[in-house]
LOLUMFI-373771 format. One record per residue: x, y, z of N, C-alpha, C, CB in turn; residue number from 1. Coordinates in Angstrom, 1 decimal, padded with zeros to 4 digits, always signed. Atoms other than C-alpha are relative to their C-alpha. Glycine has a CB too. Example, Ala and Ser with C-alpha at 12.3 -4.5 7.8 and 13.67 -1.06 7.14 Angstrom:
ROKE     n_u     n_v     n_w    ca_u    ca_v    ca_w     c_u     c_v     c_w    cb_u    cb_v    cb_w   nr
ROKE  +000.9  -001.2  +000.0  +012.3  -004.5  +007.8  +000.9  +001.2  +000.0  -001.0  +000.0  +001.2    1
ROKE  -000.9  -001.1  +000.0  +013.7  -001.1  +007.1  -000.8  +001.1  +000.8  +000.4  +000.5  -001.4    2
END
This chain:
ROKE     n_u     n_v     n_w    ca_u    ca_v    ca_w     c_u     c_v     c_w    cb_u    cb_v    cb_w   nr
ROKE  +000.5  +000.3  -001.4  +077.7  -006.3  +019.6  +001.2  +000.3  +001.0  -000.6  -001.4  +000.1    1
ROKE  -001.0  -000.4  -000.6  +079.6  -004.8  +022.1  +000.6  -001.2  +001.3  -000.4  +001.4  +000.4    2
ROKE  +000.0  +001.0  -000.9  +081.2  -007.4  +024.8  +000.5  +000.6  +001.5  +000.8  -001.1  -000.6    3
ROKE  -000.8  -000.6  -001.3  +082.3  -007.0  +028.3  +000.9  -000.6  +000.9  -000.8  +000.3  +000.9    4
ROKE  -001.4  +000.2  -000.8  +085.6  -007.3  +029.9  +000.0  -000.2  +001.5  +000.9  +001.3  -000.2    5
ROKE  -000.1  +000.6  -001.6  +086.4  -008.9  +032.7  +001.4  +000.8  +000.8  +000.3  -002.1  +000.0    6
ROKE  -001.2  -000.8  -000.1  +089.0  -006.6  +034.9  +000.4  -000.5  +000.9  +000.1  +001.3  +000.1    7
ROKE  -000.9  +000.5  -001.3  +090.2  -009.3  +037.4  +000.7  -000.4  -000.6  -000.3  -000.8  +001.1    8
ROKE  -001.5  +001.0  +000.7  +093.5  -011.1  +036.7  -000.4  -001.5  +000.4  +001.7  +000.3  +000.9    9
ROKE  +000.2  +001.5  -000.1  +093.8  -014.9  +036.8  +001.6  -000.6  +000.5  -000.7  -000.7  -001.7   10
ROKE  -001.3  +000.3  -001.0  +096.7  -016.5  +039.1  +000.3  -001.1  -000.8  -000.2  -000.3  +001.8   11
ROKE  -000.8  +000.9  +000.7  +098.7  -019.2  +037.3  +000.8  -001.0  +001.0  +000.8  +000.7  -000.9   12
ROKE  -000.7  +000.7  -000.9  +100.4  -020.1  +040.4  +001.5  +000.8  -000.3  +000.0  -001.7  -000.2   13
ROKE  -001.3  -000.4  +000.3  +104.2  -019.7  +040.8  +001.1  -000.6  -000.8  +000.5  +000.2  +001.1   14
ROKE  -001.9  +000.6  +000.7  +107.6  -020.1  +039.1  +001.3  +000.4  +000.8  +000.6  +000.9  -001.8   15
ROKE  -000.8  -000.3  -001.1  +110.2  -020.0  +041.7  -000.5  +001.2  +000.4  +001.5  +000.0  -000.2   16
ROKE  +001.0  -001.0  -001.0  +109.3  -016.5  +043.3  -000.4  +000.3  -000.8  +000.2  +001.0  +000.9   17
ROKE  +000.4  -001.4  +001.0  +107.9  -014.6  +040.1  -001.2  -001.1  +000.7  +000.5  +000.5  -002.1   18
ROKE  +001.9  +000.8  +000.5  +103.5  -015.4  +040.2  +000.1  +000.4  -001.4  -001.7  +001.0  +000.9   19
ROKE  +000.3  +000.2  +001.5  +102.4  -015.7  +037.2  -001.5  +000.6  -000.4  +000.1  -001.6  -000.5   20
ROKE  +001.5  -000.2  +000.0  +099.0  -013.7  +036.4  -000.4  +000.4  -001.2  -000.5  +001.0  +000.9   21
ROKE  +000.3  -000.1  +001.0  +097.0  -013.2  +033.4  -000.6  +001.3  +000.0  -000.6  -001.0  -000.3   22
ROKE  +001.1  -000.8  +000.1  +095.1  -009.7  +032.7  +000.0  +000.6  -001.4  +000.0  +001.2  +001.1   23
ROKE  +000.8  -000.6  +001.4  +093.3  -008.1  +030.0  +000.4  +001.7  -000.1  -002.1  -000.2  +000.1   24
ROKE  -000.4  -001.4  +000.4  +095.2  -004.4  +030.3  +001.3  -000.1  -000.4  -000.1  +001.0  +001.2   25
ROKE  -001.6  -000.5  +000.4  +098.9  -005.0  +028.8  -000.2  +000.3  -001.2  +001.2  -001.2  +000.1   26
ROKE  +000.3  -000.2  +001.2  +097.4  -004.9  +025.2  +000.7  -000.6  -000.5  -000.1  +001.1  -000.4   27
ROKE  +000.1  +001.0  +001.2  +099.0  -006.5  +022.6  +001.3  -001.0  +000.4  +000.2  +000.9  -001.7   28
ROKE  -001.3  +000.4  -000.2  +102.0  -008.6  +024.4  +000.7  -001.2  -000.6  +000.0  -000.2  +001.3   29
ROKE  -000.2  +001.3  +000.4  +101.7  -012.4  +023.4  -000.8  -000.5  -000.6  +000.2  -000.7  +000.9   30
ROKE  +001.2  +000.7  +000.7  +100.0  -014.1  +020.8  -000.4  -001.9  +000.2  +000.4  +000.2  -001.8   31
ROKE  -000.2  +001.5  -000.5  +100.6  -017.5  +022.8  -000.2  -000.1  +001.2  +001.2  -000.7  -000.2   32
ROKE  +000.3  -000.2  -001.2  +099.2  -016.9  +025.8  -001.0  -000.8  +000.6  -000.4  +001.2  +000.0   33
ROKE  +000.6  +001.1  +000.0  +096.7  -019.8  +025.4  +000.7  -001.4  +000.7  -000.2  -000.3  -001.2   34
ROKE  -000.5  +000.8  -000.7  +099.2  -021.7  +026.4  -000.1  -000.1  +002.0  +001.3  +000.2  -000.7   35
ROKE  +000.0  +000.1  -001.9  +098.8  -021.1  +030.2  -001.1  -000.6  +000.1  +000.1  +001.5  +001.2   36
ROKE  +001.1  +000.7  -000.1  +095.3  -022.0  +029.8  +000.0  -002.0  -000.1  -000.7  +000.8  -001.0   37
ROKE  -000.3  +001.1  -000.2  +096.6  -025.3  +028.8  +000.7  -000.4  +000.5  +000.1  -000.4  -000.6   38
ROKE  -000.6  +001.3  -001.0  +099.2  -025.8  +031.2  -000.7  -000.2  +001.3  +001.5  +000.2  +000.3   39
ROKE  +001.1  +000.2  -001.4  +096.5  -025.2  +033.7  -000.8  -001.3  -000.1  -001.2  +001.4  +000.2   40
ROKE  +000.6  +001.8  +000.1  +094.6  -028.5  +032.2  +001.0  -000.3  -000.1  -001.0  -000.8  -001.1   41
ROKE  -001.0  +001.1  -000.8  +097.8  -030.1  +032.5  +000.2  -000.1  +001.4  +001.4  +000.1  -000.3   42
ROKE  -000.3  +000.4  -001.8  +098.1  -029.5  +035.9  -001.1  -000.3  +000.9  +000.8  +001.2  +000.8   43
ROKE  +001.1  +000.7  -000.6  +094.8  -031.0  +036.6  -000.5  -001.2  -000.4  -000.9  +000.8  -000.1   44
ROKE  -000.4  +001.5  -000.1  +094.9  -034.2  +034.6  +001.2  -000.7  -000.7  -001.2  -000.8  -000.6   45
ROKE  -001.4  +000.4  -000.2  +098.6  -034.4  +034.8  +000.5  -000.7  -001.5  +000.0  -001.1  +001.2   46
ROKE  -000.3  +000.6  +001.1  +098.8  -035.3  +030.8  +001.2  -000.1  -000.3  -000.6  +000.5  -001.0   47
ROKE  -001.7  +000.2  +000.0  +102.7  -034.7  +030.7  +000.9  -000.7  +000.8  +000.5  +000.9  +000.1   48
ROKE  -000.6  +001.0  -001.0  +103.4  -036.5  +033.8  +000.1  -001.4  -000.2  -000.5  +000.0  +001.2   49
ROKE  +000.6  +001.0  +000.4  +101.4  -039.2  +032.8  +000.7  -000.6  -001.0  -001.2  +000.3  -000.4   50
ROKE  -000.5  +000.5  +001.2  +102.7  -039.6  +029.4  +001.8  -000.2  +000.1  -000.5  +001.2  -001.1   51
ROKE  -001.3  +000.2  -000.1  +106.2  -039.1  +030.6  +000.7  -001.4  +000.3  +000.4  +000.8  +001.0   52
ROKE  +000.1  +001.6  -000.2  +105.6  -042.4  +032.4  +000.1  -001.0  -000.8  -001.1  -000.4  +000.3   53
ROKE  +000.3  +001.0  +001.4  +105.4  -044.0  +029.1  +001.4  -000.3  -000.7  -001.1  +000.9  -001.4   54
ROKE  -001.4  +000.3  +000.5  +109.2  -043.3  +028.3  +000.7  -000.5  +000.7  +000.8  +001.0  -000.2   55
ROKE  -001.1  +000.4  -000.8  +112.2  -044.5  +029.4  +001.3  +001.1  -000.5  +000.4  -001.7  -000.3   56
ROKE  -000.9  -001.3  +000.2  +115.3  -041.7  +029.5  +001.4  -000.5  +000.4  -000.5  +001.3  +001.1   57
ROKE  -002.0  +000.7  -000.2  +118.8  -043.4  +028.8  +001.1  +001.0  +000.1  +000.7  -001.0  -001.5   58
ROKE  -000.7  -001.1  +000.2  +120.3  -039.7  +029.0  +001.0  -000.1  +001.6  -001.1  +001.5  -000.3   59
ROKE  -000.9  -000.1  -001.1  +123.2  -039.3  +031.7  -000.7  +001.9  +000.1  +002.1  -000.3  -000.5   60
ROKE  +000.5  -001.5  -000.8  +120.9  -036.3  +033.8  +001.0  +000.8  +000.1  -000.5  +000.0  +001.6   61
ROKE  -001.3  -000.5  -000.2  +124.2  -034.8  +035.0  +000.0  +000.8  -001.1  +001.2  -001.0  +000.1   62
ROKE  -001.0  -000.8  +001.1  +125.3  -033.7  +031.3  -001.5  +000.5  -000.9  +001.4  -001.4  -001.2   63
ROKE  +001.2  -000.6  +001.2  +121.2  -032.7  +030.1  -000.4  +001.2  +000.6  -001.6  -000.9  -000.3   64
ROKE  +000.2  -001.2  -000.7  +120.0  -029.1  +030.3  -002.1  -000.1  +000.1  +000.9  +001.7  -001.1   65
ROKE  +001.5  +000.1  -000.2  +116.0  -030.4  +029.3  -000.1  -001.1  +000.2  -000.9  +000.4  -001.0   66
ROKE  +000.3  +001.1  -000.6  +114.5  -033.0  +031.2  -001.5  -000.5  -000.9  +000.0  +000.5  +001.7   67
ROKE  +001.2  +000.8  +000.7  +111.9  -035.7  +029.4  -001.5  +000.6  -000.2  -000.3  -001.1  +000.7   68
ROKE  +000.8  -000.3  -000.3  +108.9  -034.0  +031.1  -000.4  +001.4  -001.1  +000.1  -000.1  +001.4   69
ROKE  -000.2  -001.5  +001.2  +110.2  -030.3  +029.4  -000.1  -000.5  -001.6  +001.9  +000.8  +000.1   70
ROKE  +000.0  +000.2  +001.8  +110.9  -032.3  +025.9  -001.6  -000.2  -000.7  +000.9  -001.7  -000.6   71
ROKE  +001.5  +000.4  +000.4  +107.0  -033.6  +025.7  -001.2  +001.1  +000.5  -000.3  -001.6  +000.6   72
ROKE  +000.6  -001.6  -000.6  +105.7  -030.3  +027.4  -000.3  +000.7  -001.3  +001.1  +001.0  +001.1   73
ROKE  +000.0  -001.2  +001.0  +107.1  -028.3  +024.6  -000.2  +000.0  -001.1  +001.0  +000.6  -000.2   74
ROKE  +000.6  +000.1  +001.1  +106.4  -030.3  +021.9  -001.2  +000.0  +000.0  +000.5  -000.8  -000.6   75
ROKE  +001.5  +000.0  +000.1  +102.6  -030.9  +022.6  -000.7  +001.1  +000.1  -000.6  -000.7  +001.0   76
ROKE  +000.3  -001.2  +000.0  +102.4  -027.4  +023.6  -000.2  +001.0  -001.7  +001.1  +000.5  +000.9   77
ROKE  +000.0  -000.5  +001.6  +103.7  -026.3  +020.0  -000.7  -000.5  -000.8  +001.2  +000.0  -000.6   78
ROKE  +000.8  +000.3  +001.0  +101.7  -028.3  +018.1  -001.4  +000.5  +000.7  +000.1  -001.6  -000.3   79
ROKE  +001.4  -000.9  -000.1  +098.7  -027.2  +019.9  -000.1  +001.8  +000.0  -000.7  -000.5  +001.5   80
ROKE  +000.2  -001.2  +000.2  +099.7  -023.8  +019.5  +000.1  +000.2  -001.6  +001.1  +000.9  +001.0   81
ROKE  +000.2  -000.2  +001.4  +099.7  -024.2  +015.7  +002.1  -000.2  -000.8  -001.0  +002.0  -000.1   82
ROKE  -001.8  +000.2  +000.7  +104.1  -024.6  +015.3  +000.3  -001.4  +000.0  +001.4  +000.7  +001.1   83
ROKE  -000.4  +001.2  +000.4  +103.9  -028.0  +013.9  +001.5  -000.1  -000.7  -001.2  -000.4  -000.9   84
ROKE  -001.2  -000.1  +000.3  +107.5  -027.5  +012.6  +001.1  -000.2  +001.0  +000.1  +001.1  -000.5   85
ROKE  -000.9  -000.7  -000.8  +110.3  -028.0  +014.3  +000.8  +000.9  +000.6  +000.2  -000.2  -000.1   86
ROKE  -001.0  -000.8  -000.1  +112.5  -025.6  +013.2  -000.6  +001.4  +000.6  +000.7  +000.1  -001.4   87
ROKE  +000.3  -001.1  -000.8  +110.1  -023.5  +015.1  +000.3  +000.2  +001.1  -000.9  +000.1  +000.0   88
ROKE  -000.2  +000.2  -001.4  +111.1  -024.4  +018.3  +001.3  +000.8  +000.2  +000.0  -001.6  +000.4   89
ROKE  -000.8  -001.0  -000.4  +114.4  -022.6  +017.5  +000.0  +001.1  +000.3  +000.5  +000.1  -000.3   90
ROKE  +000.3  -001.3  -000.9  +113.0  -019.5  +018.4  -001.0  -000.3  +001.3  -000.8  +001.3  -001.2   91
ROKE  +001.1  +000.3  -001.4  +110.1  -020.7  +021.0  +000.5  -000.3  +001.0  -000.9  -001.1  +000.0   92
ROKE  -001.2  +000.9  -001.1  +113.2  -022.4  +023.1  +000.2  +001.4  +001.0  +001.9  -000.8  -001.1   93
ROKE  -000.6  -000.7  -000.9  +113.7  -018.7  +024.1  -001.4  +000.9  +000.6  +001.3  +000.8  -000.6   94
ROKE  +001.3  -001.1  -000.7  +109.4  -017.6  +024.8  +000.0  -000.3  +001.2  -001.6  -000.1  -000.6   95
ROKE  +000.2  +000.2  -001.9  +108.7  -016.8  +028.4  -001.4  -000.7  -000.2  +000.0  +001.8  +001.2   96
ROKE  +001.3  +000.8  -000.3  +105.1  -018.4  +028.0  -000.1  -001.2  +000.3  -000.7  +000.1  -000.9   97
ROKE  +000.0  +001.3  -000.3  +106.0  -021.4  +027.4  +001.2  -000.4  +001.0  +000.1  -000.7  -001.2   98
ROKE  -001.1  -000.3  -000.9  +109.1  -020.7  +029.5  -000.6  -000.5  +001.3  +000.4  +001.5  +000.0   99
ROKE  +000.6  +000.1  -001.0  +106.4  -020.3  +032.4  -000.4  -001.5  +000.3  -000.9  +000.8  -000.2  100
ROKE  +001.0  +000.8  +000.1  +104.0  -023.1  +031.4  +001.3  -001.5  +000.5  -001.1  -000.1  -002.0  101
ROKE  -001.3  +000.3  -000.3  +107.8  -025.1  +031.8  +000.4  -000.2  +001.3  +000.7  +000.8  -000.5  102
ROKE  -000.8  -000.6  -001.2  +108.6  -023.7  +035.2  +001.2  -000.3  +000.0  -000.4  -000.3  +001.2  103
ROKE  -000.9  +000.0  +000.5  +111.5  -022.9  +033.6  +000.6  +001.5  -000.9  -000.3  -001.2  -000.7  104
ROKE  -000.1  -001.0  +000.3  +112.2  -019.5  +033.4  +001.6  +000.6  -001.0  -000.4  +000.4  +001.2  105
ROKE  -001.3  -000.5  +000.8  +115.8  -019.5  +032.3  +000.5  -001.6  +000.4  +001.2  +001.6  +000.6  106
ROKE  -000.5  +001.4  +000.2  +118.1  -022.6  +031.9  +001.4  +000.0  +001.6  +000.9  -000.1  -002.2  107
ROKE  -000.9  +000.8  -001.7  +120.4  -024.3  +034.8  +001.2  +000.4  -000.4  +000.0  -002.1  +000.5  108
ROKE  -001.5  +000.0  +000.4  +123.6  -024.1  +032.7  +000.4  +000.6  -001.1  +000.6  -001.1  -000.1  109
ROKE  -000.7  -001.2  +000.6  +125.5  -021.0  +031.2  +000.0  -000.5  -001.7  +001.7  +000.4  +000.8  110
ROKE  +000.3  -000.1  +001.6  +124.8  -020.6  +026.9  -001.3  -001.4  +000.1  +001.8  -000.5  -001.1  111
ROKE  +001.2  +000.5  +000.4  +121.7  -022.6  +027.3  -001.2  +000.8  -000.2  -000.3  -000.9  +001.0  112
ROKE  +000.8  -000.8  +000.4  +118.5  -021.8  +026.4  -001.1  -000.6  +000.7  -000.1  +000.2  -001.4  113
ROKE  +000.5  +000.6  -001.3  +115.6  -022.3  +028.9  -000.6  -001.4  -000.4  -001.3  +001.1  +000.8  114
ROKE  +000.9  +001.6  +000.7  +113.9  -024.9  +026.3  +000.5  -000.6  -001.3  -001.8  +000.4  -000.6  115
ROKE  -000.7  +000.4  +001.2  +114.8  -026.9  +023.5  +000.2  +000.2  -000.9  -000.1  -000.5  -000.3  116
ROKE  +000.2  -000.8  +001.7  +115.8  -026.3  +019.9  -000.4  -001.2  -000.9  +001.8  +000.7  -000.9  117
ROKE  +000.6  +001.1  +001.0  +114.7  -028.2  +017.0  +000.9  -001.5  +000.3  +000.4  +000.6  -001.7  118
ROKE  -000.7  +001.1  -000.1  +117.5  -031.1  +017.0  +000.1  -000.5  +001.5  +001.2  +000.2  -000.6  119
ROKE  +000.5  +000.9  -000.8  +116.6  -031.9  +020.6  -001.4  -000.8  -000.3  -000.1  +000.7  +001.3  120
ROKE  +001.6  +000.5  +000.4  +112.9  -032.3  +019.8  +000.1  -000.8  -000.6  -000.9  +000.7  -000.5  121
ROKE  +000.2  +001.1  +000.9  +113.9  -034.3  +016.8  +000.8  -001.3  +000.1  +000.3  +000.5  -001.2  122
ROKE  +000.0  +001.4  -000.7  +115.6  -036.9  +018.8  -001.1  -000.7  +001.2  +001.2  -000.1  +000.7  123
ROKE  +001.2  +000.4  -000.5  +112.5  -037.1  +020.8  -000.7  -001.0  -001.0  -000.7  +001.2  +000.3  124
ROKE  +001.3  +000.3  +000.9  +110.2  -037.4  +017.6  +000.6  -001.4  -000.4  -000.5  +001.2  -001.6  125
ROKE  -000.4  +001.7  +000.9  +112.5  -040.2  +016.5  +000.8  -001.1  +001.0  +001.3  +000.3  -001.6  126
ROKE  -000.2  +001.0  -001.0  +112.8  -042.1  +019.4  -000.5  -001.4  -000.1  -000.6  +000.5  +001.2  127
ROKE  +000.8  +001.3  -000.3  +112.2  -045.8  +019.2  -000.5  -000.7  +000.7  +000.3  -000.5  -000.1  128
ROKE  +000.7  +000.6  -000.9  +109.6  -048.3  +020.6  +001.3  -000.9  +000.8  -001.2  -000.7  -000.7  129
ROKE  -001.0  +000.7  -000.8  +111.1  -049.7  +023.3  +001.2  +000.7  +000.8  +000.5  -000.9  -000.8  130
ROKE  -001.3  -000.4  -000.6  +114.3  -049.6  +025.3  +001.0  +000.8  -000.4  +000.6  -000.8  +000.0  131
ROKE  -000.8  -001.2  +000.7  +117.0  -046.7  +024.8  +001.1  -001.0  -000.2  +000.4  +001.5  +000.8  132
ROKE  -001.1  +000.8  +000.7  +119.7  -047.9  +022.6  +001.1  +000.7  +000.0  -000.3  -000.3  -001.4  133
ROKE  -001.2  +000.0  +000.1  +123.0  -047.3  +022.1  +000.3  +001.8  -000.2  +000.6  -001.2  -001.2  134
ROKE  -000.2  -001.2  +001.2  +122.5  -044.0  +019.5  -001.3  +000.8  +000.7  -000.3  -000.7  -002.1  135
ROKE  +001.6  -000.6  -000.7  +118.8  -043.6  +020.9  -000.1  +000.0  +001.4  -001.3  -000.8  -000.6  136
ROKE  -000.1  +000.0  -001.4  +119.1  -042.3  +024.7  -001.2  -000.1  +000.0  +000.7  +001.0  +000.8  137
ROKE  +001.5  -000.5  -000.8  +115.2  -041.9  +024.8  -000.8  -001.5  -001.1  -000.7  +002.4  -000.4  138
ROKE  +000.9  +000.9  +000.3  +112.4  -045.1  +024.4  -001.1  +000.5  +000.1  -000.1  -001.0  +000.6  139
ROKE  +000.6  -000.7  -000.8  +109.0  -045.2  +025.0  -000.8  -001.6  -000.4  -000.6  +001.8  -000.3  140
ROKE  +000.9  +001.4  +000.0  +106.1  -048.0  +025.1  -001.4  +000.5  -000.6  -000.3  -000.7  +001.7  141
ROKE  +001.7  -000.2  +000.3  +103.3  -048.1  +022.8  -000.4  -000.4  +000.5  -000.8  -000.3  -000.9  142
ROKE  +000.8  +000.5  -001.1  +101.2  -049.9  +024.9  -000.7  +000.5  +000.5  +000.3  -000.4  +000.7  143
ROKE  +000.2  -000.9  -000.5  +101.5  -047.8  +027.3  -001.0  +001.7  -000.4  +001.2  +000.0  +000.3  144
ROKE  +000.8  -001.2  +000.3  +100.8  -044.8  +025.6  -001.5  +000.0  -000.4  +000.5  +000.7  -001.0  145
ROKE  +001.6  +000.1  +000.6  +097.7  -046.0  +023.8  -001.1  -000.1  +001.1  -000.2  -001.4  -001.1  146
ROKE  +001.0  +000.0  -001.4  +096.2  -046.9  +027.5  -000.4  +001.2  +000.6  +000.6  -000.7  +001.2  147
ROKE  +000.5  -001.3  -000.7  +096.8  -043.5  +028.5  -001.0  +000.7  -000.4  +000.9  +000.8  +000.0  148
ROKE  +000.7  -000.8  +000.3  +095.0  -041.9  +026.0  -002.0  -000.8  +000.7  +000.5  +000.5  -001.8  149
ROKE  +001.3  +000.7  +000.0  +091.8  -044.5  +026.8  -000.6  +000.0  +001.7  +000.1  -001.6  -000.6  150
ROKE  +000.3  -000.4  -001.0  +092.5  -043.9  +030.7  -000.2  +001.2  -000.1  +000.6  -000.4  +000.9  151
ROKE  +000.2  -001.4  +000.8  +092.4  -040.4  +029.9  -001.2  +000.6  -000.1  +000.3  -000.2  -001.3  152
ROKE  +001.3  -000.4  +000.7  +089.0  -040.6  +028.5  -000.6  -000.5  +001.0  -000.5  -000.6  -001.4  153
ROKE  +000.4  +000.4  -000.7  +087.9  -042.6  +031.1  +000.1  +001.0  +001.7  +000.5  -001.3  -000.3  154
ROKE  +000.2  -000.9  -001.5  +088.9  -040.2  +033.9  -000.7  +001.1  +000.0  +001.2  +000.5  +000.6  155
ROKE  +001.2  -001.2  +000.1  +086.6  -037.7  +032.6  -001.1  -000.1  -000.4  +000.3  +000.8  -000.8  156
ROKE  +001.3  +000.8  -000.7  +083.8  -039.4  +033.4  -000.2  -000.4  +001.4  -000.3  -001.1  -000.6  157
ROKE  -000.2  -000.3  -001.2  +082.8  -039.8  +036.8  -000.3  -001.8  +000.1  -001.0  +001.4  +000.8  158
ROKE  +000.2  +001.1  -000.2  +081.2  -043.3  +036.0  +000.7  -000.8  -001.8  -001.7  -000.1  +000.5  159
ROKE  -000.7  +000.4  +001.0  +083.0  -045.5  +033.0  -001.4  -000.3  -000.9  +001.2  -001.1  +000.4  160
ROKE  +001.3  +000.0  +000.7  +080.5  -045.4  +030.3  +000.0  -001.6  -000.5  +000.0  +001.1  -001.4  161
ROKE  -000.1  +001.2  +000.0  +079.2  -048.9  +029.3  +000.6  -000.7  -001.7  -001.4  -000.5  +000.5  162
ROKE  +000.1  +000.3  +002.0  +079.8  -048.7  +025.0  +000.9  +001.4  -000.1  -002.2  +000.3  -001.2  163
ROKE  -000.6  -000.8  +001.0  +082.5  -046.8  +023.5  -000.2  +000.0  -001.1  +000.8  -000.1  -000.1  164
ROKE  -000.3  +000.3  +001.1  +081.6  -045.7  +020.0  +000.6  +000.8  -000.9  -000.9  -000.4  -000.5  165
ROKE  -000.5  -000.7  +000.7  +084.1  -044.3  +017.5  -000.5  -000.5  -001.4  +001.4  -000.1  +000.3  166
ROKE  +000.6  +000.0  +001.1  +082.4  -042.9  +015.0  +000.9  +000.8  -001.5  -001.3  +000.7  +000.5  167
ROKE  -001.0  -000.2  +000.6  +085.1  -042.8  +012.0  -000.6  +000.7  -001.2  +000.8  -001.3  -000.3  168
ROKE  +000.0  -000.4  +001.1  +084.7  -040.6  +009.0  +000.7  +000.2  -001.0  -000.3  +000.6  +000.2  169
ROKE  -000.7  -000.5  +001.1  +085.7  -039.7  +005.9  +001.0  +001.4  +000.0  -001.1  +000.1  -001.0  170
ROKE  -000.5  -001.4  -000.4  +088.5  -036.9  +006.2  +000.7  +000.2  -001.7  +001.2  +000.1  +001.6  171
ROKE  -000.5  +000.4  +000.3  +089.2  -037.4  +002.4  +000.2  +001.6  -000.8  -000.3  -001.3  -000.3  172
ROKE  -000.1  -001.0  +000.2  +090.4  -034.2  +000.6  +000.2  +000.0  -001.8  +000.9  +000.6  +000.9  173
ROKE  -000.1  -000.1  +001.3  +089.4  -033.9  -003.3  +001.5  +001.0  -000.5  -001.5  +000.5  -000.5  174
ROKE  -000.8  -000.7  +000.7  +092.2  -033.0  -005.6  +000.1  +000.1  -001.5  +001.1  -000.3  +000.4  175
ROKE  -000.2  -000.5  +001.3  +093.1  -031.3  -008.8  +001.4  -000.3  -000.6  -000.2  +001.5  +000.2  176
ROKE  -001.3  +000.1  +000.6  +095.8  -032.0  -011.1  +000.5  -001.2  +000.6  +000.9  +001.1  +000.2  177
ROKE  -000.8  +000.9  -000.1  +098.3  -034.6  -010.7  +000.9  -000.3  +001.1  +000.6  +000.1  -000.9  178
ROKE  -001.0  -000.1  -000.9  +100.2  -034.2  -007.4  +000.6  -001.2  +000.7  -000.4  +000.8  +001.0  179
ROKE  -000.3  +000.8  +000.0  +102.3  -036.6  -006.0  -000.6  -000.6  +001.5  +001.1  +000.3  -000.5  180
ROKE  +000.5  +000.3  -000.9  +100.6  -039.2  -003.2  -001.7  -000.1  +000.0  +000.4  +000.9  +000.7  181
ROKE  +001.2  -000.1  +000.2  +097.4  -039.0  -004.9  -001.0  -001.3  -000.2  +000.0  +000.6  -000.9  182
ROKE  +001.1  +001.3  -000.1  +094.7  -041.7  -004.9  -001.1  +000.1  -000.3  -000.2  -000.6  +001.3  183
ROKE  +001.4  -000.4  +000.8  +091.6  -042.6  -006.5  -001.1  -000.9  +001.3  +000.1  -000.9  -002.0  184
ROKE  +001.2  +000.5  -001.0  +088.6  -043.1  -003.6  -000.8  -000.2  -000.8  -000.6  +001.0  +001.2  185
ROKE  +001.1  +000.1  +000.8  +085.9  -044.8  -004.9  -001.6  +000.3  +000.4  +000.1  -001.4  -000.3  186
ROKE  +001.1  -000.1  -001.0  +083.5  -043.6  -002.4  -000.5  +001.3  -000.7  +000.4  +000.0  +001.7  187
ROKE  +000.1  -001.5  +000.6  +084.0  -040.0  -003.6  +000.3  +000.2  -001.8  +001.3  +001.0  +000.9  188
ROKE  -000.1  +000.3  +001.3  +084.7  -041.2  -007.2  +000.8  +001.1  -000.6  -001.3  -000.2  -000.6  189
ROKE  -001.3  -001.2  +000.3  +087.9  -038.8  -007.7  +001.2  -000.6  +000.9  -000.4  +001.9  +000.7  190
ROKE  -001.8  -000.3  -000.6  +091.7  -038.5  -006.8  -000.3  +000.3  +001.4  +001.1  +001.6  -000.7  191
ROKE  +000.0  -001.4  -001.4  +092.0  -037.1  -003.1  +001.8  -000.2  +000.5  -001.4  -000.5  +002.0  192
END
């Protein structure tokens, strides 16, 4: 079935003076190009701002080249673009997409790189609850976060619904052989 192309572009807004537009004639440039589409719902219910809120940032600004908002940008981005890895981020640190989605086209200070590499991210991931410590410049507040995701849900509704129901399932995944981590469900009457 044949489909039909749309031949206008789509504005993204700006990054200091470059615009940023999307079209369907460069052919094969970026296989992450989704990402603008999501930083366009970020920048309509503010999910990174929001959530930034939730940390606390014991870093001396002065001596950082990525700022809190960039560290949780790039990692939510990469996992929703499918680079659940860290050590992927040491090449992604230098894609212009997410570069864009960033507004962060290149970095503030000479041998940087516009975004982070793995061993920033992974003092993010292992940031403790609470207050920044001594070793750990970056906190954050469960609490907080868990409200966000439930205001969250709540702002995308126009009226607050009267019954929330989470309907939990089974996500249990049969296995073969002996591997390690394995468990016997009695529901599914096997290992998973």
């Amino acid at each position: 079935m044949p489909t039909q192309c749309n031949g206008e572009t789509f504005g993204f807004g700006r990054v200091g003076c470059r615009r940023v537009e999307a079209a369907f004639d460069g052919g094969a440039i970026t296989s992450d190009a989704g990402a603008l589409l999501l930083g366009r719902v970020d920048q309509t219910i503010g999910l990174i701002e929001r959530l930034s809120a939730c940390f606390t940032d014991g870093r001396d600004l002065a001596l950082i080249e990525h700022g809190l908002s960039t560290l949780l940008m790039q990692r939510i981005l990469g996992i929703a673009l499918g680079y659940e890895e860290l050590n992927d981020h040491d090449r992604l640190r230098f894609d212009p997409v997410l570069a864009v989605v960033a507004g962060k086209l290149k970095a503030d200070r000479k041998g940087c790189a516009p975004l982070a590499g793995k061993s920033t991210l992974n003092r993010l991931e292992h940031a403790p609850a609470g207050e920044p410590e001594r070793y750990h410049k970056i906190g954050y507040d469960a609490p907080a976060i868990e409200a966000l995701f439930v205001d969250l849900f709540l702002d995308a509704h126009t009226t607050p619904p009267d019954e929330i129901m989470l309907d939990l399932e089974a996500t249990d995944d049969p296995l073969h052989g002996h591997p390690e981590g394995r468990f016997f469900h009695g529901y599914c009457d096997r290992c998973c």
